[in-house]
C-alpha atoms as an extended CHARMM CRD file, in Angstrom:
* protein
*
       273  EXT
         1         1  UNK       CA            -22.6420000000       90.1870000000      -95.7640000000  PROA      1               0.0000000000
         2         2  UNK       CA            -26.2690000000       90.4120000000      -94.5070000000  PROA      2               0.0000000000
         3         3  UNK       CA            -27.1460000000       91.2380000000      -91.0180000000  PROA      3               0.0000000000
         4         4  UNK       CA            -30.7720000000       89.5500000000      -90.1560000000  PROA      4               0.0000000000
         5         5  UNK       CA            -32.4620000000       88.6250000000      -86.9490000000  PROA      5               0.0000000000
         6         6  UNK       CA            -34.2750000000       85.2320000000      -86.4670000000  PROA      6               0.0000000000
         7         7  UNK       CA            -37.8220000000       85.3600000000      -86.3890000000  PROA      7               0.0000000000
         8         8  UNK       CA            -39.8950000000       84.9970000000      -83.3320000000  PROA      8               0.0000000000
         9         9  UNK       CA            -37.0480000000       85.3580000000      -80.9250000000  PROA      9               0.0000000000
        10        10  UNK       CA            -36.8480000000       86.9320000000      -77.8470000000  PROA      10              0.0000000000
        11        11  UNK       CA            -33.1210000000       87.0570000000      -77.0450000000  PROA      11              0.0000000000
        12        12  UNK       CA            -30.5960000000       87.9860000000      -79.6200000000  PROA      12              0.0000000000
        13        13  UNK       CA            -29.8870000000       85.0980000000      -81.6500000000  PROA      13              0.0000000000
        14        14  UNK       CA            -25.9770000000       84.2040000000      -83.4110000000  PROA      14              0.0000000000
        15        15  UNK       CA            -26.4220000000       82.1880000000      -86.5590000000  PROA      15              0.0000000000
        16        16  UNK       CA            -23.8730000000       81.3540000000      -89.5930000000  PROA      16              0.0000000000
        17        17  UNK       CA            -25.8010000000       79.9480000000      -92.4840000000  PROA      17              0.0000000000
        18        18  UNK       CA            -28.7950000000       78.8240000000      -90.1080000000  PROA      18              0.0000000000
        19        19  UNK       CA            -26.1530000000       77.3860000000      -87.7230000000  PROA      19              0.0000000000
        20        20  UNK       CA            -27.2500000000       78.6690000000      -84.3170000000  PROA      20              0.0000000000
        21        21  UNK       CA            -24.3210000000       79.3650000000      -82.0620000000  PROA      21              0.0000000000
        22        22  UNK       CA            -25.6390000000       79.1780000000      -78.3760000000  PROA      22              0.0000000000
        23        23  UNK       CA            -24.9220000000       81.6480000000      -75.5130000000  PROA      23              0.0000000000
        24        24  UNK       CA            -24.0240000000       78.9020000000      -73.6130000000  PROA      24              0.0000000000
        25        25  UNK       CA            -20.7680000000       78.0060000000      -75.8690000000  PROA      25              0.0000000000
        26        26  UNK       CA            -20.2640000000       82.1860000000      -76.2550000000  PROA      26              0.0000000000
        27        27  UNK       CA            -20.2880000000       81.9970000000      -72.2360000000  PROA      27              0.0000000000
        28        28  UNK       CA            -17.4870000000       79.4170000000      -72.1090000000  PROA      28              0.0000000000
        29        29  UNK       CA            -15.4150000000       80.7520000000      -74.7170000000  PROA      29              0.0000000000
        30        30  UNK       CA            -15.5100000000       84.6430000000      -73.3930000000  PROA      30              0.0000000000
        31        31  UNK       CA            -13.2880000000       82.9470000000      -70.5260000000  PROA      31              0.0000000000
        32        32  UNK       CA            -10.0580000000       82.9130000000      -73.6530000000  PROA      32              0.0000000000
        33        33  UNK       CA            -10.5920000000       86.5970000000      -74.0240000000  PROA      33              0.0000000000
        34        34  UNK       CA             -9.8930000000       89.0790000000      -71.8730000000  PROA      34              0.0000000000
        35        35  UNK       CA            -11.4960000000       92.1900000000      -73.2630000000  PROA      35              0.0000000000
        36        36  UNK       CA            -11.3350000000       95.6270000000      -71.5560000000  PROA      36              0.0000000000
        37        37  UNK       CA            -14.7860000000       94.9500000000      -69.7930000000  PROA      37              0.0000000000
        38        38  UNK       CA            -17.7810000000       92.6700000000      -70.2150000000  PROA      38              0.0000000000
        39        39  UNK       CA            -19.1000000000       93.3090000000      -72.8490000000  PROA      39              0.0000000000
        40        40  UNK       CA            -15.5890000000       93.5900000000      -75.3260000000  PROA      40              0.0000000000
        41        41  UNK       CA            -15.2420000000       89.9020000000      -73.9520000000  PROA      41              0.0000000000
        42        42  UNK       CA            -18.4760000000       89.0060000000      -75.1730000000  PROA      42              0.0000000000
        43        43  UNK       CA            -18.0270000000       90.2880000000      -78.6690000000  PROA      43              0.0000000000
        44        44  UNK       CA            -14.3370000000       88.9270000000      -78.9340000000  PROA      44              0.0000000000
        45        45  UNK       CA            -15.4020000000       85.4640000000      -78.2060000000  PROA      45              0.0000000000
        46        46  UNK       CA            -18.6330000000       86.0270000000      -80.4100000000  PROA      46              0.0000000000
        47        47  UNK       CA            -16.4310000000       87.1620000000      -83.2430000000  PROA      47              0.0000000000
        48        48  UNK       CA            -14.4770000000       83.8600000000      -82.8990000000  PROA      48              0.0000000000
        49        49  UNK       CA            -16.8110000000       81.2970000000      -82.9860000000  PROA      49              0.0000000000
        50        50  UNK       CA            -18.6240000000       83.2340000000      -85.9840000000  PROA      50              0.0000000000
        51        51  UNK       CA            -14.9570000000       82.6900000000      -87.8520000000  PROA      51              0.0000000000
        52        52  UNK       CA            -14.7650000000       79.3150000000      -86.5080000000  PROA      52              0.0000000000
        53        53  UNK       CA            -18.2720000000       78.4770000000      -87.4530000000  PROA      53              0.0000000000
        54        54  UNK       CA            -16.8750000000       80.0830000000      -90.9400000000  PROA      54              0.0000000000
        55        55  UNK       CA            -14.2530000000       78.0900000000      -91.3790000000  PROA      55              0.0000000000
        56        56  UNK       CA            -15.7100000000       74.9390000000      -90.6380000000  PROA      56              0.0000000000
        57        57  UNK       CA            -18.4840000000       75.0190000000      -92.9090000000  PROA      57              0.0000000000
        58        58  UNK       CA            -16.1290000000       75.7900000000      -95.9660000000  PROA      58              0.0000000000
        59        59  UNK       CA            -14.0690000000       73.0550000000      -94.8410000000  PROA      59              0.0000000000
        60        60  UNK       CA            -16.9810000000       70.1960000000      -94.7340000000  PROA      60              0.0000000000
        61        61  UNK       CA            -17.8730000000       72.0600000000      -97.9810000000  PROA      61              0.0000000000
        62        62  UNK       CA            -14.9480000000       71.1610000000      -99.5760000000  PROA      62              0.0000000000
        63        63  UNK       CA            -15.1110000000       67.5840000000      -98.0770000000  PROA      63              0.0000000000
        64        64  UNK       CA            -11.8040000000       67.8470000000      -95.9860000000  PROA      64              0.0000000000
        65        65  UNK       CA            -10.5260000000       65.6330000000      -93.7440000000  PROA      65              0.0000000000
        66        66  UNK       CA             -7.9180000000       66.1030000000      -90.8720000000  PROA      66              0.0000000000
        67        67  UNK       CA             -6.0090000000       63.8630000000      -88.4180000000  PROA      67              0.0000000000
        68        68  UNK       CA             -5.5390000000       66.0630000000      -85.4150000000  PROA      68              0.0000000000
        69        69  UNK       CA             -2.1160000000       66.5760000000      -84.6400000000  PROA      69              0.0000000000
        70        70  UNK       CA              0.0820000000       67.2950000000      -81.5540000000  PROA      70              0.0000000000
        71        71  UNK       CA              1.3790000000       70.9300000000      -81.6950000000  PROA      71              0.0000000000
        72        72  UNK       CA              3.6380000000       72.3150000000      -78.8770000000  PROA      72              0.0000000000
        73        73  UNK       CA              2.5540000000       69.2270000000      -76.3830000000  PROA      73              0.0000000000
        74        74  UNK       CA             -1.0370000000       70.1410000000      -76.9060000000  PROA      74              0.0000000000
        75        75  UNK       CA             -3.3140000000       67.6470000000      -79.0890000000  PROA      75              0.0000000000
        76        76  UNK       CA             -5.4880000000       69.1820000000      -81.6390000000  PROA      76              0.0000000000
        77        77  UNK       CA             -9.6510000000       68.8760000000      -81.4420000000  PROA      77              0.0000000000
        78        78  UNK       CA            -11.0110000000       67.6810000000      -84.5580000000  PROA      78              0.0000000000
        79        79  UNK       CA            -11.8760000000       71.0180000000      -85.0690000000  PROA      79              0.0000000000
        80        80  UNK       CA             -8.7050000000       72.6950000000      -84.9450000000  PROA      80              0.0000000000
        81        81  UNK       CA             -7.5880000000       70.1090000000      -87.3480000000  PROA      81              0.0000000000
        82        82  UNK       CA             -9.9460000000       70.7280000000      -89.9160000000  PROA      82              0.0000000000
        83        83  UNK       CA             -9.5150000000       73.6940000000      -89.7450000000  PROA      83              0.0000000000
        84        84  UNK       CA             -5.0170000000       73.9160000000      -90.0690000000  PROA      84              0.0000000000
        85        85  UNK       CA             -5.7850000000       71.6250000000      -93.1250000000  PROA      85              0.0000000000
        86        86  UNK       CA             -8.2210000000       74.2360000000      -94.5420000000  PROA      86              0.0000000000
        87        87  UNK       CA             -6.0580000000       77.4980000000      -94.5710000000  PROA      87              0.0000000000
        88        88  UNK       CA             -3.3210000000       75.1150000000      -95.8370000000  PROA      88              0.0000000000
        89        89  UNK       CA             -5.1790000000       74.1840000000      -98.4900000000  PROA      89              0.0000000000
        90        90  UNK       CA             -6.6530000000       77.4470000000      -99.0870000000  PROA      90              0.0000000000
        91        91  UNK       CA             -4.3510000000       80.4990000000      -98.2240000000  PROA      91              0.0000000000
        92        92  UNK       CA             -1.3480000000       80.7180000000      -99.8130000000  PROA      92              0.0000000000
        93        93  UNK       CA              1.5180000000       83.2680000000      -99.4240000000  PROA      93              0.0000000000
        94        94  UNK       CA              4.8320000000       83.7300000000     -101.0880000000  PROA      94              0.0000000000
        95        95  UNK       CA              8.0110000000       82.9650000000      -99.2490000000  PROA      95              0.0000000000
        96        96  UNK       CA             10.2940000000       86.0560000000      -98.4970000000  PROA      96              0.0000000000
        97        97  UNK       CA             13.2990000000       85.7220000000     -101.1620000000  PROA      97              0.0000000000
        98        98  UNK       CA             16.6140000000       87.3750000000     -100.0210000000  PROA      98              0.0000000000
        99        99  UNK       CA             15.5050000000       90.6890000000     -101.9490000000  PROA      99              0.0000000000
       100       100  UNK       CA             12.5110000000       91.2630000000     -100.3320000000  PROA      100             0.0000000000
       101       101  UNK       CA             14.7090000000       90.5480000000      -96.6770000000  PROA      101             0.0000000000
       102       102  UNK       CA             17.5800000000       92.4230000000      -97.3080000000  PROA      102             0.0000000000
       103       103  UNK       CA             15.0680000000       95.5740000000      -98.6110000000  PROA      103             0.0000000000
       104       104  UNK       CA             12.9180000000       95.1240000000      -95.0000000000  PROA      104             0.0000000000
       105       105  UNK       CA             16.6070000000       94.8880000000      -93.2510000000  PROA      105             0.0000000000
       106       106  UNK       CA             17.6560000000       98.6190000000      -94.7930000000  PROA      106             0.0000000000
       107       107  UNK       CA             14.7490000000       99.6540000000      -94.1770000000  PROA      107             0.0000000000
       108       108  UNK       CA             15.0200000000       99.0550000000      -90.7150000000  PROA      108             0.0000000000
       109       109  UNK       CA             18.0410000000       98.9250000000      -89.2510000000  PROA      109             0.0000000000
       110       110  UNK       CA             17.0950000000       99.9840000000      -85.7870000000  PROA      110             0.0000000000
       111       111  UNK       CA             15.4490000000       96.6800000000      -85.8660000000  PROA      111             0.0000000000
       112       112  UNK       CA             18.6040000000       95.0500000000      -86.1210000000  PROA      112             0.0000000000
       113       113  UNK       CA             21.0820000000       96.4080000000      -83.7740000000  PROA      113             0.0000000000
       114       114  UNK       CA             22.7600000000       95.0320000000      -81.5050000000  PROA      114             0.0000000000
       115       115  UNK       CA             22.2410000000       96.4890000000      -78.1260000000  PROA      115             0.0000000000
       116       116  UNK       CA             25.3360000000       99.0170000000      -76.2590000000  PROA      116             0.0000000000
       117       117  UNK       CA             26.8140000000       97.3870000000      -73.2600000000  PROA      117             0.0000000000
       118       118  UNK       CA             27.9580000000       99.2950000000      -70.2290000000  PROA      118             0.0000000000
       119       119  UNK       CA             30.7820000000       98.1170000000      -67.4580000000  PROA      119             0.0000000000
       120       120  UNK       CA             30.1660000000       99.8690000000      -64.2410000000  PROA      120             0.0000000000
       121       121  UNK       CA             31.3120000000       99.8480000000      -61.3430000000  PROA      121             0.0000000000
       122       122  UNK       CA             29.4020000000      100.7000000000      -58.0260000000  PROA      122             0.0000000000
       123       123  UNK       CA             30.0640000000      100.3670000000      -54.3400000000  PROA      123             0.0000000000
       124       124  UNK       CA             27.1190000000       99.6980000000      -52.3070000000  PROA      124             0.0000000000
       125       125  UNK       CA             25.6780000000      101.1990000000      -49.2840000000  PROA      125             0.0000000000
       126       126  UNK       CA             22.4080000000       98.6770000000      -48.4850000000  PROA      126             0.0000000000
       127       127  UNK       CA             19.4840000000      100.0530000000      -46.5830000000  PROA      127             0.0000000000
       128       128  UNK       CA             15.9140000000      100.1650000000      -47.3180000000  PROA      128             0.0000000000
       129       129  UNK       CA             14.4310000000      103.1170000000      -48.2080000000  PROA      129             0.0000000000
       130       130  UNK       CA             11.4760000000      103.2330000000      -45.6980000000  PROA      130             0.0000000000
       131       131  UNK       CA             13.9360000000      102.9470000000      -42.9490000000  PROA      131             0.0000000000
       132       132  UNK       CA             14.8740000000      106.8110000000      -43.0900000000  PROA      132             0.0000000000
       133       133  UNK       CA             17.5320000000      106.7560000000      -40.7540000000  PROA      133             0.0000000000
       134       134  UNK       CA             19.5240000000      103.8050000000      -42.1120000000  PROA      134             0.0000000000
       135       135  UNK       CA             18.7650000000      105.5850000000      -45.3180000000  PROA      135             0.0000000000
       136       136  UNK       CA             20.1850000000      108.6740000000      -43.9530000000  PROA      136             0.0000000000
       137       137  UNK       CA             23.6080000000      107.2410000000      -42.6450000000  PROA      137             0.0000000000
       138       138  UNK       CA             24.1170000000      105.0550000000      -46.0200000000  PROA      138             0.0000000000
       139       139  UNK       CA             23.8750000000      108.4520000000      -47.9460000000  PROA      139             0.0000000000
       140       140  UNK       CA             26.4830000000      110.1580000000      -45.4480000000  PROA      140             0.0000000000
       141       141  UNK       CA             29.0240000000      107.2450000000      -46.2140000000  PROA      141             0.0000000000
       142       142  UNK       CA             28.4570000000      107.2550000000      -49.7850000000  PROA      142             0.0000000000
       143       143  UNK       CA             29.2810000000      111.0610000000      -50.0530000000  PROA      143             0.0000000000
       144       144  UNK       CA             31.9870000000      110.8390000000      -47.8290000000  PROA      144             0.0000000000
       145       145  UNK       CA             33.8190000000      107.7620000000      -50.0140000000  PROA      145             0.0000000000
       146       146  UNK       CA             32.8510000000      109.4730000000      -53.0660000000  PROA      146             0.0000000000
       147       147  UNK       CA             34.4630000000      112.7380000000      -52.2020000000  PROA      147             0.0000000000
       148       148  UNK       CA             37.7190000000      110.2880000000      -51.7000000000  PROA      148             0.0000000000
       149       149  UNK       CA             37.4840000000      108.8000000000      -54.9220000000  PROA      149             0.0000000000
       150       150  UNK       CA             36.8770000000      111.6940000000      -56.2070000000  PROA      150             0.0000000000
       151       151  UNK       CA             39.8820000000      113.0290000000      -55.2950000000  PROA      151             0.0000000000
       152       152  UNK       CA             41.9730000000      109.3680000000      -55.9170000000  PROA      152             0.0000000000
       153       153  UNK       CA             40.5340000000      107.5380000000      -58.7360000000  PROA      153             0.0000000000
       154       154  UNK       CA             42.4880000000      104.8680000000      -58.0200000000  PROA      154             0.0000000000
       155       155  UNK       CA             41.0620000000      103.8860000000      -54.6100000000  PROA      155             0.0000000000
       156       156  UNK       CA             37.5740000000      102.9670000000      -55.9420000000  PROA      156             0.0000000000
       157       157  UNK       CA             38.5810000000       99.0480000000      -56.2800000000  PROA      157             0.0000000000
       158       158  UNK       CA             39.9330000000       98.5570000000      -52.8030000000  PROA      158             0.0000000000
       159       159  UNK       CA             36.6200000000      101.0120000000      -51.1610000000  PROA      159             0.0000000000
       160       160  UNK       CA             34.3790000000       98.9650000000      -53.3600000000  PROA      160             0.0000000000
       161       161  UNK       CA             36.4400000000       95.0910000000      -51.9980000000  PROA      161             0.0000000000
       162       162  UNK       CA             36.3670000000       97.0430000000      -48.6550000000  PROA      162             0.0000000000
       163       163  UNK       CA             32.8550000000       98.6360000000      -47.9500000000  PROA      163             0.0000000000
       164       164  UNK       CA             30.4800000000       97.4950000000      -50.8990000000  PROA      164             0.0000000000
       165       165  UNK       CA             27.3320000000       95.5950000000      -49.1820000000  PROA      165             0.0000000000
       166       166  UNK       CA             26.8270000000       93.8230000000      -52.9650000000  PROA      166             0.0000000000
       167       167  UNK       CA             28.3790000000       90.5700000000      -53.4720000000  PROA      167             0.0000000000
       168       168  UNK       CA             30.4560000000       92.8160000000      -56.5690000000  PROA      168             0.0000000000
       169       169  UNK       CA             32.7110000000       93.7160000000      -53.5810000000  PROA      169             0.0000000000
       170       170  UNK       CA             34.6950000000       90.4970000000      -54.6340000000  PROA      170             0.0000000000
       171       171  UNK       CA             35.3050000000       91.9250000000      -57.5900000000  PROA      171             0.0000000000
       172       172  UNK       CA             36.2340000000       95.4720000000      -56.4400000000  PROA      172             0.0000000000
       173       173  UNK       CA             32.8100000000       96.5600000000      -57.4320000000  PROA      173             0.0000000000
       174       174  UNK       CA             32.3910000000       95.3450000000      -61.1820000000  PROA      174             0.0000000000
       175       175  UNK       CA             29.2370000000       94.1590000000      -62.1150000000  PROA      175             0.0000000000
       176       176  UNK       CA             30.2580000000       92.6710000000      -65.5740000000  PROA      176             0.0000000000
       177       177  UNK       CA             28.4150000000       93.9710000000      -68.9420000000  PROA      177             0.0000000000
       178       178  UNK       CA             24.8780000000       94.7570000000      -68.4810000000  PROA      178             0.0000000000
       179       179  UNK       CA             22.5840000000       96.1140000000      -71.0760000000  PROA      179             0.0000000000
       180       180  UNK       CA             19.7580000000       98.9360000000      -70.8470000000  PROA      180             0.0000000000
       181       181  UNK       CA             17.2460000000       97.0330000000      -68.7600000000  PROA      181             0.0000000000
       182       182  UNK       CA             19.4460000000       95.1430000000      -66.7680000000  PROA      182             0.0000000000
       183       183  UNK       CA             19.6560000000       97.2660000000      -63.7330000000  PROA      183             0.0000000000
       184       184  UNK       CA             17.1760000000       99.6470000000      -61.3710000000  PROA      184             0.0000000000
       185       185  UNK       CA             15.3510000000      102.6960000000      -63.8860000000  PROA      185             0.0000000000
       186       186  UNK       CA             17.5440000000      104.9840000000      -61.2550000000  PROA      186             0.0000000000
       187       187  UNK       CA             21.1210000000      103.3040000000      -61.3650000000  PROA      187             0.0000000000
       188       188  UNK       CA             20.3950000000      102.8140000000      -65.3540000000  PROA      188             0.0000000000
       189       189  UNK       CA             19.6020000000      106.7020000000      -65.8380000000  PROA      189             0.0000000000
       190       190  UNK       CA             22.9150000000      107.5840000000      -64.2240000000  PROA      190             0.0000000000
       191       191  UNK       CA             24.8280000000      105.2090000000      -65.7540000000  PROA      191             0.0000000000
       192       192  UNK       CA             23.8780000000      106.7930000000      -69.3320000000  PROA      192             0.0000000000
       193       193  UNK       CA             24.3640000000      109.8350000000      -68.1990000000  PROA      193             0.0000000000
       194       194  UNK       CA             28.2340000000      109.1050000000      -67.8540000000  PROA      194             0.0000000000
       195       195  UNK       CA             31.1390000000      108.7420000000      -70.0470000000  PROA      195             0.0000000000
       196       196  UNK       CA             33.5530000000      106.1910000000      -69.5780000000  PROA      196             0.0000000000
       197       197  UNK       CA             35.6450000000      106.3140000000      -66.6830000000  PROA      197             0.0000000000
       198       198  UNK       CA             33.6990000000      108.8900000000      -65.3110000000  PROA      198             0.0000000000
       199       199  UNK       CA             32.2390000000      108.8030000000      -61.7150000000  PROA      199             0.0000000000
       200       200  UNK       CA             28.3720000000      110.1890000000      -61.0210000000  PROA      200             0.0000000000
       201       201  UNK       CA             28.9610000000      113.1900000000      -59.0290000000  PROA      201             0.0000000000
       202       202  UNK       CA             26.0700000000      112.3340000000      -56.7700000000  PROA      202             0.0000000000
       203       203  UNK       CA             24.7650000000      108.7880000000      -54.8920000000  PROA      203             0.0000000000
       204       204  UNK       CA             22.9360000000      107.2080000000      -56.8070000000  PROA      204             0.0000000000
       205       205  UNK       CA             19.6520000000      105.9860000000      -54.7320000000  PROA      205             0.0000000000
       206       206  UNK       CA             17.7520000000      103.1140000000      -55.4640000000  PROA      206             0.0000000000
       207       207  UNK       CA             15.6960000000      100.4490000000      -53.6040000000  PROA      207             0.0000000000
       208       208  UNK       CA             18.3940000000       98.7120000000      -52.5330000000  PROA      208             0.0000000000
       209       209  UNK       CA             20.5080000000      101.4820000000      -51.2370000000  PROA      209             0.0000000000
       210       210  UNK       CA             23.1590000000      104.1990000000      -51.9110000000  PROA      210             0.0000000000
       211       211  UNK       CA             25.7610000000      103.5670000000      -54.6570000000  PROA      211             0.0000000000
       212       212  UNK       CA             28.5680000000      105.4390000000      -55.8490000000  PROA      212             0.0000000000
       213       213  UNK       CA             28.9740000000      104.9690000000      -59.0530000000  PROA      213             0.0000000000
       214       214  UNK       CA             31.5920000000      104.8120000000      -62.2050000000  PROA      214             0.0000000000
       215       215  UNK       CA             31.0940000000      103.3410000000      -65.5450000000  PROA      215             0.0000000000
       216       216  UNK       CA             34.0920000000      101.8400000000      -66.4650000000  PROA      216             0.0000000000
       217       217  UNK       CA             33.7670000000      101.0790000000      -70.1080000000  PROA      217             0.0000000000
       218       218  UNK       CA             30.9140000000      101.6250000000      -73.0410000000  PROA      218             0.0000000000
       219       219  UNK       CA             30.5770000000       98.9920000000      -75.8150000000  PROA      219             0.0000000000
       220       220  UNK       CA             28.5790000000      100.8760000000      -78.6050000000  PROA      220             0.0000000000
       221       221  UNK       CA             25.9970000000       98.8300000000      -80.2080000000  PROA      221             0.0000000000
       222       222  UNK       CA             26.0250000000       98.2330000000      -84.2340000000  PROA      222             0.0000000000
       223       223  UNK       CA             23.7560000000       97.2720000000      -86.9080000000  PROA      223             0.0000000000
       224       224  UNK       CA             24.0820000000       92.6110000000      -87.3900000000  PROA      224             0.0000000000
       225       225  UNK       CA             25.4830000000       91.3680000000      -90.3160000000  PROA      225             0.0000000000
       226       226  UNK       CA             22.3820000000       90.7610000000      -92.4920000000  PROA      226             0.0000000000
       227       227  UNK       CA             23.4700000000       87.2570000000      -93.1330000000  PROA      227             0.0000000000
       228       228  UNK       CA             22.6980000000       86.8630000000      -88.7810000000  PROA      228             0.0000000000
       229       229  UNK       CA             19.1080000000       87.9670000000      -89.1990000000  PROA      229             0.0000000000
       230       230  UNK       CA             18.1740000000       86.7450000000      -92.6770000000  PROA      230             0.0000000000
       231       231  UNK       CA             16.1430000000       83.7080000000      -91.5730000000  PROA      231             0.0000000000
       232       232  UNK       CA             14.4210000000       85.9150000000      -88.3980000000  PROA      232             0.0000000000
       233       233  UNK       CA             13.4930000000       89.0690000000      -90.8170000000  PROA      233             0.0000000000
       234       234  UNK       CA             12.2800000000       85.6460000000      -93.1560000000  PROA      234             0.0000000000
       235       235  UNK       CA              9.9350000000       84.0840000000      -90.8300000000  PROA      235             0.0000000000
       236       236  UNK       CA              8.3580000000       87.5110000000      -89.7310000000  PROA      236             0.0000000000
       237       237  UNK       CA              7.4330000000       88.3740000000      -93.1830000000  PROA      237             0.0000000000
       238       238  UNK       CA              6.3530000000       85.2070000000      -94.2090000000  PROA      238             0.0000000000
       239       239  UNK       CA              4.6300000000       85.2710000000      -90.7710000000  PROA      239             0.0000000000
       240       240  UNK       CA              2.8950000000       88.8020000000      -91.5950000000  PROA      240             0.0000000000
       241       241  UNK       CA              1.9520000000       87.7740000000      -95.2130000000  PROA      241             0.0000000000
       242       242  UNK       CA              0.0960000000       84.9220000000      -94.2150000000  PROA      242             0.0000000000
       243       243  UNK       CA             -1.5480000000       86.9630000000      -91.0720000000  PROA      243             0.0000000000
       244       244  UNK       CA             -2.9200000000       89.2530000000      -93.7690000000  PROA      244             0.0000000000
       245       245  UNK       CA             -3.8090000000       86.6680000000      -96.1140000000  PROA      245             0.0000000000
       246       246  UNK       CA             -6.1590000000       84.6890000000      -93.5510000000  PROA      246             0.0000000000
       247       247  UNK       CA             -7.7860000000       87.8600000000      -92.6970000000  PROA      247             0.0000000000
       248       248  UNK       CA             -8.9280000000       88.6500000000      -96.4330000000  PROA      248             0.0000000000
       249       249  UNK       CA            -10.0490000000       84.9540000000      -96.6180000000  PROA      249             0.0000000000
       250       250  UNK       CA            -12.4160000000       85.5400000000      -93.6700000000  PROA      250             0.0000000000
       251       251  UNK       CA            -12.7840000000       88.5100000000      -95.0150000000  PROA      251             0.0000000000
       252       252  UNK       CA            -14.1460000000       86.6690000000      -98.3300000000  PROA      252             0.0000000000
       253       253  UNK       CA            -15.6460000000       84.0100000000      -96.3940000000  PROA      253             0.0000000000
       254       254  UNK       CA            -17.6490000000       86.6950000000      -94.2460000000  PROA      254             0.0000000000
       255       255  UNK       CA            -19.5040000000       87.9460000000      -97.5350000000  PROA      255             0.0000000000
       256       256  UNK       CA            -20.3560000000       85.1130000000      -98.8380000000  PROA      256             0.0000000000
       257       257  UNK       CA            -22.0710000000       83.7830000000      -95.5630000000  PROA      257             0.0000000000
       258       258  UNK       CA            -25.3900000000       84.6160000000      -94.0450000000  PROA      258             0.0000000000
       259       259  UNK       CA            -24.6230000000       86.0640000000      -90.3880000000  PROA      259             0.0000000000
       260       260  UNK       CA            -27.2330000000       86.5540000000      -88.2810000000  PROA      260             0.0000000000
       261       261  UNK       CA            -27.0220000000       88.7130000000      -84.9020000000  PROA      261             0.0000000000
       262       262  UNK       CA            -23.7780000000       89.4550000000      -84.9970000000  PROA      262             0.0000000000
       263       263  UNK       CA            -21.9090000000       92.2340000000      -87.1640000000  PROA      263             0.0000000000
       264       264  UNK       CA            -18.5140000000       91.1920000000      -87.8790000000  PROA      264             0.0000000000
       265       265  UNK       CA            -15.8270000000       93.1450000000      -89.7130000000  PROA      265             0.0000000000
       266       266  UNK       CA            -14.1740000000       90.1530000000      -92.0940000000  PROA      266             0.0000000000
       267       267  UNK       CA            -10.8460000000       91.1700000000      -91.4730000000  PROA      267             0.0000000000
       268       268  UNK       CA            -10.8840000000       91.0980000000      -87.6330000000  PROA      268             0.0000000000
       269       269  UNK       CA            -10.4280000000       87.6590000000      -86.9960000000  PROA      269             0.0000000000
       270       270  UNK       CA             -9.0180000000       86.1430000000      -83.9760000000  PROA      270             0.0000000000
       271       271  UNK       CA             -7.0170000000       84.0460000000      -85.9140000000  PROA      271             0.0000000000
       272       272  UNK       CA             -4.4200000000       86.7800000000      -86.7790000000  PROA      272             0.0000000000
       273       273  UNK       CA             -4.3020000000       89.2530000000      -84.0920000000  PROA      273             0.0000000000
């Protein structure tokens, strides 16, 4: 790849081949990328249109022709279309056979778990935590019912169907199997921290209140079958393959091409980031 300036010029000019691209159509196409600051937008949407540019010239060079298509709801330009029918007819990548899946599923098998699920039960004191007094007399009843639970296990359902201010109460405090994620960072922190049928030996405080807390039940997590994520470990290989294969075509493309005003890495394309 050469990197030239036009002649007699007095703002930096972009040109593929002697195909000026204006500022104007850099200006409108910056508004896709959101780059750290100003000028990372610039080159980002620079950088694209020099691939487009690219891309379209090899594809009138090879005398292609495209019928734009509808993808997701959205109708293809003519230029889009030209282009899907070029890196179909010009990149090609392997499919993933079951070997080369079942080596990336061994190989990873944190990838491919399936998550632990957690049955706790809470009751609920509700009060906002900017209110300090309401926050201070719904962390007095919490330690006072959890010092009686405490000392009778068994009473936690009928406190929870009792005094719980989350609609759980119904259900003497159960909120079902949740997942890490599922709840407040604070309520999920002491939840892990317990073993089952265990009760947190402090209130647990959160934005929406005071809980005492007790995890009823843990449901540790295992690796899937491989035969359950054969066709999704499939698709993202295939999906990486090709990824990498349209960035060494630019890549190619890139050296073969005149580029004027613009220095552009062939393999960091737009198209597979």
């Amino acid at each position: 790849m050469r990197l030239v300036t036009l002649r007699n010029s007095t703002a930096p000019v972009i040109a593929v081949n002697d195909v000026v691209i204006a500022n104007a159509a850099i200006a409108r196409e910056v508004q896709n990328h959101a780059g750290a600051n100003a000028r990372q937008g610039w080159e980002e949407a620079t950088r694209a249109l020099v691939v487009r540019e690219l891309l379209t010239q090899r594809a009138r060079l090879l005398g292609l022709v495209a019928e734009p298509q509808s993808l997701d709801g959205l109708r293809e330009t003519e230029e889009e279309a030209l282009i899907r029918a070029l890196l179909e007819a010009e990149v090609r990548t392997p499919r993933a056979d079951e070997e080369t899946c079942r080596r990336y599923y061994l190989a990873n098998p944190a990838r491919f778990r399936s998550p632990d699920l957690f049955e706790p039960v809470h009751i609920l004191f509700q009060a906002a935590r900017d209110d300090e007094a309401a926050f201070s007399v719904a962390l007095e009843r919490a330690r006072a019912v959890l010092a009686e639970v405490t000392a009778e296990p068994g009473r936690f359902e009928a406190m929870a169907r009792a005094l719980s201010d989350c609609p759980s109460a119904a259900e003497g405090g159960r909120l079902g199997q949740v997942a890490r994620g599922d709840t407040t960072p604070e309520f999920e922190a002491a939840m892990l921290s317990l073993r089952a049928g265990e009760t947190c030996a402090e209130p647990v405080l959160t934005r929406y209140g005071v809980h005492v807390l007790r995890l009823e039940r843990k449901v540790e997590g295992g690796l899937l079958p491989f035969e359950a994520v054969r066709e999704r470990i499939a698709r993202f290989l295939e999906e990486s393959s090709w990824r990498r294969a349209v960035a060494q075509y630019v890549a190619l493309l890139a050296g073969q091409a005149r580029i004027e005003g613009f220095d552009m890495p062939g393999a960091a394309t737009p198209l597979v980031q």
